[in-house]
N, C-alpha and C positions, 0 to 999 in steps of 0.2 A: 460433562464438559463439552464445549464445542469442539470443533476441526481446527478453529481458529487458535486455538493454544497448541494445536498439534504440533511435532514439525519441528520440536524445541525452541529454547528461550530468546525471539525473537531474530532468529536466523532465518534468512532465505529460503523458503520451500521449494524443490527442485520444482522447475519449471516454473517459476515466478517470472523471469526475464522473456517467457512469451507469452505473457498475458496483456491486456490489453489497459489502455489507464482506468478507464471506465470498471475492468472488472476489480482492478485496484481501488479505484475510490465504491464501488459498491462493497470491498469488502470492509472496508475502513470505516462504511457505514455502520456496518452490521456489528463491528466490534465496539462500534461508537454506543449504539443501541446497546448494547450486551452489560459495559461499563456502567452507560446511565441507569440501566435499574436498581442497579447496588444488589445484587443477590449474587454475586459470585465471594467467593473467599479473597482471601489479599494474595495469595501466590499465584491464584486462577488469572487475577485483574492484573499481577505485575507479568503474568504471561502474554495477556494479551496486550497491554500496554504496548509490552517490546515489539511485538507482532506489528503493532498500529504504527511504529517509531519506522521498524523494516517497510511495511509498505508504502508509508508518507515518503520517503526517503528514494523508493523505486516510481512512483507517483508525479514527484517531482521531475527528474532525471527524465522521463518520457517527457513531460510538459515543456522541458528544455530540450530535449531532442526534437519536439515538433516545434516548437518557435524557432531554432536555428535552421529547419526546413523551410517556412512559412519566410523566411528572413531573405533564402536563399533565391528564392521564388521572387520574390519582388526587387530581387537587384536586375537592374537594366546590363544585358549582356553587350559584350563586345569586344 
């Protein structure tokens, strides 16, 4: 089994909150890839599902943290 089901059933992996979105969405790939072959068991694939639920979830949350920077940036001061 992967690393990716490690870590328990779809709980945050310590140190997930300093990763970066990029390593988040590369890993969301990898588990995306993992899923679509169909060779894993069904507890392996609802492990990583959760996995994929947690990082979309952390993925997001950055994506709205930099758009409310990016937001913040283009208001005219004064």
């Amino acid at each position: 089994m992967s690393e990716a089901g490690a870590g328990g059933a779809g709980g945050a992996r310590q140190g997930d909150e300093r990763r970066t979105f990029e390593d988040l969405m590369a890993e969301l790939e990898q588990i995306t890839e993992q899923l679509a072959a169909g060779e894993l068991g069904i507890e392996a694939a609802a492990d990583l599902y959760e996995r994929a639920e947690s990082l979309h979830a952390q993925a997001a949350e950055r994506l709205a943290q930099v758009h409310e920077r990016v937001e913040r940036l283009g208001r005219p001061r004064g």
